[in-house]
C-alpha positions in Angstrom: 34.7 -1.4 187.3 32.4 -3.6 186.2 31.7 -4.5 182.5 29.0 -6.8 181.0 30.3 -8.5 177.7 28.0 -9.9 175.2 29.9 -12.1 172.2 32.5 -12.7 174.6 33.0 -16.6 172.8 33.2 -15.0 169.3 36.1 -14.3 167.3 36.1 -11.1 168.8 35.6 -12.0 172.3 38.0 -14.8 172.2 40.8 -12.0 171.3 40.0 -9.7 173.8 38.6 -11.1 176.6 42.5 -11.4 178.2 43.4 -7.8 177.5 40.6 -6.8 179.6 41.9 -8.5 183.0 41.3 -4.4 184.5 37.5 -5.1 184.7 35.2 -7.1 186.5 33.9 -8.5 183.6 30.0 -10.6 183.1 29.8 -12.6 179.8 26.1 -12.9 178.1 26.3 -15.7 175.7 25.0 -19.0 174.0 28.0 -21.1 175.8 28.3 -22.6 178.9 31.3 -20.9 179.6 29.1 -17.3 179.3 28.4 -16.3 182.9 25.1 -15.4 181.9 23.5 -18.3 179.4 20.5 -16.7 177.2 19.9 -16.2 173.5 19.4 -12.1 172.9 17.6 -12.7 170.0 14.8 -14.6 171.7 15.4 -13.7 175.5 15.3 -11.1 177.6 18.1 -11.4 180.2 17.9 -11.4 184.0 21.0 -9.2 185.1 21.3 -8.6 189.3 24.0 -6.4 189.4 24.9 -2.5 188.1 27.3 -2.5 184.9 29.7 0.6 184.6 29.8 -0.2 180.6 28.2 -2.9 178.1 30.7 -3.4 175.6 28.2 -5.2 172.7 30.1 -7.4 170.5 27.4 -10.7 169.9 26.0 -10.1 166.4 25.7 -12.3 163.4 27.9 -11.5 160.2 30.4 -13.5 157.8 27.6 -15.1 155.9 25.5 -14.4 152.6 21.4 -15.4 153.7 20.1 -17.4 150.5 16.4 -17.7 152.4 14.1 -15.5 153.7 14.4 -16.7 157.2 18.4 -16.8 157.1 17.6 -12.8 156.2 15.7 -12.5 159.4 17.8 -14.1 161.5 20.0 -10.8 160.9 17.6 -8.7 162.1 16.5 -11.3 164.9 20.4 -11.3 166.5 21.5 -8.0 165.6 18.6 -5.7 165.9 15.9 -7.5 168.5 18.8 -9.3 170.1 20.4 -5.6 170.9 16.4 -4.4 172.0 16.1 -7.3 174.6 20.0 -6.2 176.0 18.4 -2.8 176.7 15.4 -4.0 177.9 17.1 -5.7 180.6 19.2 -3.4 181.2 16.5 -1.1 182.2 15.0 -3.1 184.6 17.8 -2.5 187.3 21.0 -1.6 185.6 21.4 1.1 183.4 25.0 1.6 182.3 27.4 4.3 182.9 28.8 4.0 179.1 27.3 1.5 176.2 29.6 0.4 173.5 28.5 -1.1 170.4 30.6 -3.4 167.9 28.9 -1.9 164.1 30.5 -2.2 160.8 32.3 -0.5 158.0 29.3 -2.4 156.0 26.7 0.1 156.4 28.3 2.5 154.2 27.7 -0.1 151.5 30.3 0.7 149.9 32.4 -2.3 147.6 35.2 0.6 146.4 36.2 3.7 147.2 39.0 5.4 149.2 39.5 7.2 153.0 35.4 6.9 153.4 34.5 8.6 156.4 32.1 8.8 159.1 29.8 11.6 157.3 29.0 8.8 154.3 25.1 8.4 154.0 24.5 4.5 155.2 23.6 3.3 152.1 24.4 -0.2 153.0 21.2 -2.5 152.1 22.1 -5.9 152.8 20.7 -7.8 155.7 23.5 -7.4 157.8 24.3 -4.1 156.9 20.2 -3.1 157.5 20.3 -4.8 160.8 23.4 -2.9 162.1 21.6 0.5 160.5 18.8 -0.1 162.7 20.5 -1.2 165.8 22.7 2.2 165.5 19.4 4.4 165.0 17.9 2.4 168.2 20.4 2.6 170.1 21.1 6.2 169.8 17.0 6.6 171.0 17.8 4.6 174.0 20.9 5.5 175.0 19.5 9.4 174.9 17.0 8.4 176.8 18.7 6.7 179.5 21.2 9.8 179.3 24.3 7.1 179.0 27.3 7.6 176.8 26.7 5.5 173.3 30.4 4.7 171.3 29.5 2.8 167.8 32.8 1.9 166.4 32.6 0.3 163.1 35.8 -1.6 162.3 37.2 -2.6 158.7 38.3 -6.5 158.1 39.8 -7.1 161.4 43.0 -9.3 161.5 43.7 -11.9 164.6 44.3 -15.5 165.3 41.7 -17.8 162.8 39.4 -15.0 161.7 36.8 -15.6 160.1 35.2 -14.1 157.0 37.4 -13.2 153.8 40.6 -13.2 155.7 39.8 -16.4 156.7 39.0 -17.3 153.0 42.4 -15.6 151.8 44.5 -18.0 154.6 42.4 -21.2 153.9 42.8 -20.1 150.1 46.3 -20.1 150.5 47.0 -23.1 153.1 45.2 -25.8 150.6 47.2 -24.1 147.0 43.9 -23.1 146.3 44.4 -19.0 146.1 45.0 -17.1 143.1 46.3 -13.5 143.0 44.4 -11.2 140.6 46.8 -8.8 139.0 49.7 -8.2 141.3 47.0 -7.7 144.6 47.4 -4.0 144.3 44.4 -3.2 145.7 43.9 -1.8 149.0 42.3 -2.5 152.2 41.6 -1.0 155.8 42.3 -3.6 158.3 42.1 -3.4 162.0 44.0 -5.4 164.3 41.3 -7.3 167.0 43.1 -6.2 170.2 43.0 -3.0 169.3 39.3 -2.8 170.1 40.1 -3.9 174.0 42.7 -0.6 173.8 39.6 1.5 172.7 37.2 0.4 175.5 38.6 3.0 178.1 38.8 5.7 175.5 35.1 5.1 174.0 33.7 5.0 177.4 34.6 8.3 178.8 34.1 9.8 175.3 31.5 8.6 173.3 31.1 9.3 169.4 30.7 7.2 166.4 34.0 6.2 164.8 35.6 4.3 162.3 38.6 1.9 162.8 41.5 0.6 161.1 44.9 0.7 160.7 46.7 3.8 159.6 48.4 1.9 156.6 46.3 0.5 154.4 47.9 -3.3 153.2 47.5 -4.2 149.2 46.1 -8.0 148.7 49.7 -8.7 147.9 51.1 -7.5 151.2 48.6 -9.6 153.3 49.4 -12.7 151.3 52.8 -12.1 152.0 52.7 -12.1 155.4 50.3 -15.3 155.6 52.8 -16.9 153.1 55.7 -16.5 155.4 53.6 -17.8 158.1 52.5 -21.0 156.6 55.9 -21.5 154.8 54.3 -21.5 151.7 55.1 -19.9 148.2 53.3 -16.9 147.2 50.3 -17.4 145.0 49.9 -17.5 141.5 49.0 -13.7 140.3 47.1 -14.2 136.9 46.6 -11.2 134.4 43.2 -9.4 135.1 42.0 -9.7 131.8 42.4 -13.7 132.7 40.1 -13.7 135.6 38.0 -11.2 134.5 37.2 -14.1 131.7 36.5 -16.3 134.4 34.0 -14.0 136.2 32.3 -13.5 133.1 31.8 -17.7 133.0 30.7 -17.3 137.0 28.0 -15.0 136.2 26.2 -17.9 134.3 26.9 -20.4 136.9 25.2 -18.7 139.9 26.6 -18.1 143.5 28.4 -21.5 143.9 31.1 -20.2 141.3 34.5 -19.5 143.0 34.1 -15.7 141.7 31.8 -13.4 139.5 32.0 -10.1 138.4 30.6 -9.0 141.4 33.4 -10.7 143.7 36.3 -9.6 141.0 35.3 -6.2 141.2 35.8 -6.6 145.0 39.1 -7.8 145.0 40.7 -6.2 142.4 38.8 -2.3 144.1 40.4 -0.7 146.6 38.0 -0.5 149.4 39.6 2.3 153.0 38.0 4.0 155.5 39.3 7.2 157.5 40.7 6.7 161.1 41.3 10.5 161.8 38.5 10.8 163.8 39.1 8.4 166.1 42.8 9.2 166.3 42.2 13.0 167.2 39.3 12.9 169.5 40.3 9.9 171.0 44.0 10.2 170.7 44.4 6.7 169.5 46.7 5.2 167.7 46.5 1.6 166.5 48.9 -1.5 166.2 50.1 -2.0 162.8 48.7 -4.8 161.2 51.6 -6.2 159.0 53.7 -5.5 161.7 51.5 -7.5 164.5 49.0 -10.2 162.2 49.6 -13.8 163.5 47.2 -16.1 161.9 46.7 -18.6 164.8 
């Protein structure tokens, strides 16, 4: 069966990539290890061969735009980038089953507990904008085209070096430079990265729109438990809240460059899950348990 791969060097990709040895599988990408070198968010593709399914993982996240052209260059990867897929997929090789990589981050939601796929998309942040419109597209297209549309939209997703906040919470805590606020008793969903390769054959066949995570939602303090074991380090420093919320208050006045603000206490100090039952009963999926399985490297 053949499968056409966009993001395969990412993160993601990286993870995956060997879990899917059942497919014949065509990488799109910006490496010259990608099988087919082109920039989506410029380019439009020359593909010469019929893909069963397009599992779309290339996308641009993990970073806060401070200009108005590192705002566009959201919508340029993850919205035009995902137009010019589909437009070269029309030309000779429309899919069987397209599966699209989204976000928990169009709920916009910073708290809030078991959120589910019936939220509004409220999310109004470049990236989160970006993803909202690449979902709404894609649904046109893929209606169209009468193929089988999957948009899973995992939580923080746990693997070897991720990037993002985990990433931030390890690096934190590798360097003594990582405070715990108030025992970590907050909670967060958290998806293991190889469970999106056990998906793929699920999502194809069925379609839907679906969040994912683990069923157990780990506190801060779990997380940096199991990172702290890894790195053979002590755990972290937990500080009373009214402590760092004395900080924040100082970080308001000093601008983004501050380590945290109120904004980024609230965060960490919220819980923040999303609701996997959907996935798990129409799927019949069940996923790897994070603090069971979560190797940082």
């Amino acid at each position: 069966m053949n499968l056409l791969f966009t993001g395969a060097s990412g993160f993601l990709g990286n993870s995956i990539y060997p879990l899917l040895s059942s497919y014949q599988i065509t990488t799109i990408g910006l490496t010259d290890n990608d099988d087919i070198c082109a920039n989506l968010a410029k380019e439009i593709p020359v593909l010469d061969k019929q893909y069963n399914i397009v599992l779309h993982a290339a996308g641009k996240a993990h970073s806060i735009p401070k200009t108005e052209v590192e705002k566009k260059l959201f919508f340029d990867v993850n919205l035009q980038g995902t137009k010019n897929l589909c437009t070269a997929l029309e030309k000779n090789s429309i899919p069987k089953s397209f599966i699209f990589i989204s976000t928990v981050a169009v709920y916009g939601c910073d708290y809030g507990e078991n959120i589910t796929e019936e939220h509004p998309l409220n999310g109004d942040t470049p990236y989160a904008l970006s993803k909202i419109q690449a979902e709404e597209y894609l649904q046109e297209w893929c209606a169209k085209h009468h193929v089988v549309l999957s948009i899973i939209r995992p939580s923080l997703i746990a693997g070897p070096n991720p990037p993002g906040n985990l990433g931030a919470m390890i690096s934190g805590i590798k360097r003594n430079r990582y405070l715990s606020i108030a025992g970590g008793k907050a909670k967060k969903s958290v998806l293991m990265v190889q469970d999106i390769a056990n998906l793929i054959p699920l999502l194809a066949e069925k379609g839907g729109i679906y969040n994912v995570c683990d069923n157990h939602y780990p506190t801060f303090r779990e997380l940096e438990t199991v990172i702290c074991k890894q790195l053979n380090k002590r755990m972290p420093l937990s500080i009373p809240y009214w402590i760092a919320k004395s900080m924040a208050l100082v970080g308001d006045c000093l601008g983004n460059k501050a380590p945290i603000n109120s904004l980024k206490l609230k965060k960490i100090t919220e819980s923040l899950t999303f609701s996997n039952e959907k996935a798990r009963r129409e799927l019949g999926w069940e996923p790897i348990e994070v603090l069971r399985a979560f190797k940082i490297v």
